[in-house]
C-alpha positions as CSV (number, residue, x, y, z in Angstrom):
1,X,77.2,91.8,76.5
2,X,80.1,93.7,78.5
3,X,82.8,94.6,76.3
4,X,86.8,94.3,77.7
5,X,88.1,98.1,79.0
6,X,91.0,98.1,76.6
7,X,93.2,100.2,78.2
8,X,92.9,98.0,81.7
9,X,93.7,95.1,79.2
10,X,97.0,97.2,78.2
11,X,97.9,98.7,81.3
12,X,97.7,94.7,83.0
13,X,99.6,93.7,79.9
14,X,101.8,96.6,80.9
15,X,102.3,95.4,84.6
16,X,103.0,91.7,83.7
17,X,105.8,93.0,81.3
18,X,107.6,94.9,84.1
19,X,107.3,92.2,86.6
20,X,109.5,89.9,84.1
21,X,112.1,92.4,83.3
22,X,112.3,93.6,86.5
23,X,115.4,92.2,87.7
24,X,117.4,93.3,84.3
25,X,117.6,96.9,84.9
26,X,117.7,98.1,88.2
27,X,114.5,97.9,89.1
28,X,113.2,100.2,86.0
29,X,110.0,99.5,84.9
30,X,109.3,99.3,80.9
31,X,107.8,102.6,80.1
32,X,103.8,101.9,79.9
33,X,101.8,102.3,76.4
34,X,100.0,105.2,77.3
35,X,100.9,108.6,78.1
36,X,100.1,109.9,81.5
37,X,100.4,105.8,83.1
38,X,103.1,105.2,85.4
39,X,106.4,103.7,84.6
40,X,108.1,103.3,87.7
41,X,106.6,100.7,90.4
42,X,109.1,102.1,92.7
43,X,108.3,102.6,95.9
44,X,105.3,100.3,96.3
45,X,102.4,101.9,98.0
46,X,99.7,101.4,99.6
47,X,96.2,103.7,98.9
48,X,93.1,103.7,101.5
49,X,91.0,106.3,102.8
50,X,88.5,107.1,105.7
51,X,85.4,109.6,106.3
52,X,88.1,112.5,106.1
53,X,91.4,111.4,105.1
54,X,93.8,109.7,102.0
55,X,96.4,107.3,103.3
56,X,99.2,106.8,101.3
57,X,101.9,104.5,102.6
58,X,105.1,104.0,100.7
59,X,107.7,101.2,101.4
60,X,111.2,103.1,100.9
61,X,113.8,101.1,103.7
62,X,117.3,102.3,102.9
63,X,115.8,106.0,101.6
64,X,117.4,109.1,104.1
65,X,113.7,111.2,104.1
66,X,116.2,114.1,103.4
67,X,116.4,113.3,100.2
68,X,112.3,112.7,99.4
69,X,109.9,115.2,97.8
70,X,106.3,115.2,98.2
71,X,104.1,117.4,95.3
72,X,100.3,117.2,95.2
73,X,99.3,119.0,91.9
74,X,95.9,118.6,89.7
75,X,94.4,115.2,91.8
76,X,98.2,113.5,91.9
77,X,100.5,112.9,94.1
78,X,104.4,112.8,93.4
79,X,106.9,110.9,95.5
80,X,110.9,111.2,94.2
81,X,113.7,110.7,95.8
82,X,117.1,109.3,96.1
83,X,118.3,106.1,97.2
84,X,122.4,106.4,97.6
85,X,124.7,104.0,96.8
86,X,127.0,103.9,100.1
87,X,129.9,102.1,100.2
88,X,128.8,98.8,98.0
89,X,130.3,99.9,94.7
90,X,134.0,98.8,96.6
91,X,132.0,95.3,97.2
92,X,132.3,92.7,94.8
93,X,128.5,91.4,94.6
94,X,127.3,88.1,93.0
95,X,123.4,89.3,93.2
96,X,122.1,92.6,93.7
97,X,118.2,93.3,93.4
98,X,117.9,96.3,95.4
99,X,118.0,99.8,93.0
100,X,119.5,102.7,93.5
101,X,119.0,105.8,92.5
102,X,116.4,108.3,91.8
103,X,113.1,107.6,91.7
104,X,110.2,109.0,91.0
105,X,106.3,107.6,91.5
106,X,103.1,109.4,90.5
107,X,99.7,108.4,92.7
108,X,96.7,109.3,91.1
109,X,93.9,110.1,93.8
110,X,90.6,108.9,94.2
111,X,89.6,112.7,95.2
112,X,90.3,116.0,96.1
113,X,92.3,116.9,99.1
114,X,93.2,119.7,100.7
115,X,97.2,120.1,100.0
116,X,97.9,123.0,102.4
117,X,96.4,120.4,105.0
118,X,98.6,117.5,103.8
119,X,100.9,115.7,106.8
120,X,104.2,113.3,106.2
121,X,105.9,110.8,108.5
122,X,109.1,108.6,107.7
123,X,109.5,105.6,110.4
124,X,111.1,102.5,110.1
125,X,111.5,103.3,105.8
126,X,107.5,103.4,105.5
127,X,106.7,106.7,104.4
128,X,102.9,107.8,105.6
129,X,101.1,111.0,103.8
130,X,98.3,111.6,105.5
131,X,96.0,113.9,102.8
132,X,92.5,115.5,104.2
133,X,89.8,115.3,101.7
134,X,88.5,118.7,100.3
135,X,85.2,119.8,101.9
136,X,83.3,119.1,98.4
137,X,84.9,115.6,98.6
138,X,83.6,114.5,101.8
139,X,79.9,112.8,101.7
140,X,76.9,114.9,102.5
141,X,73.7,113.2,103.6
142,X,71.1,114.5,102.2
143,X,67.6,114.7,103.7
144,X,64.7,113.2,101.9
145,X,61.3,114.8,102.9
146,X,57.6,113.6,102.4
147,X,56.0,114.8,100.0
């Protein structure tokens, strides 16, 4: 019998809780249950990988890349920034779901990567890091002989 991972059951429980209050705050997430999960959704990303590369695409429209900070440290990957205000606070708005603001998102990696290596490119407010895998990351095929 296959026992429920608890802490994927908390960490879903987790997600479905942000997703409701999302709208009441700006866009901040409720902080998650565990130390060390995320807390902020913001900016949605997406993950993938080939033979010798991470891909990490992050949806920021509106965000100057001036004001973004990339940090790989310990198998993580930080994205923060700033989204500014502008002129809308002399607006009088009768919905606003876009944040502003700082942010701040932590990507854990499915392996190593060489950081020194790491590339960045902001168009159209999709944000790509391009991260090579660390030689030990990277498959080996290994030979099988006769015996």
């Amino acid at each position: 019998m296959a026992y429920p991972d608890i802490f994927s059951e908390m960490e879903n429980l987790r997600r479905e809780i942000d997703d409701a209050f999302r709208g009441f705050g700006m866009g901040r997430a409720v902080p998650g249950f565990l130390p060390g999960i995320g807390t902020s959704r913001y900016p949605a990303i997406n993950l993938g990988e080939d033979h010798d590369n991470l891909y990490v695409q992050a949806l920021m429209p509106g965000v100057d890349p001036q004001h973004v900070e990339l940090n790989i440290m310990k198998g993580t990957l930080t994205i923060a920034g700033e989204r500014k205000q502008g002129d809308e606070n002399e607006k009088t708005w009768h919905r606003r779901e876009r944040g502003m603001g700082h942010f701040l998102r932590a990507v854990e990696l499915p392996s190593a990567v060489d950081p020194n290596k790491a590339k960045a490119r902001y168009d159209n407010g999709i944000l790509t890091v391009t991260l090579p895998k660390a030689e030990e990351a990277k498959p080996k095929k290994i030979n099988v002989s006769v015996a």
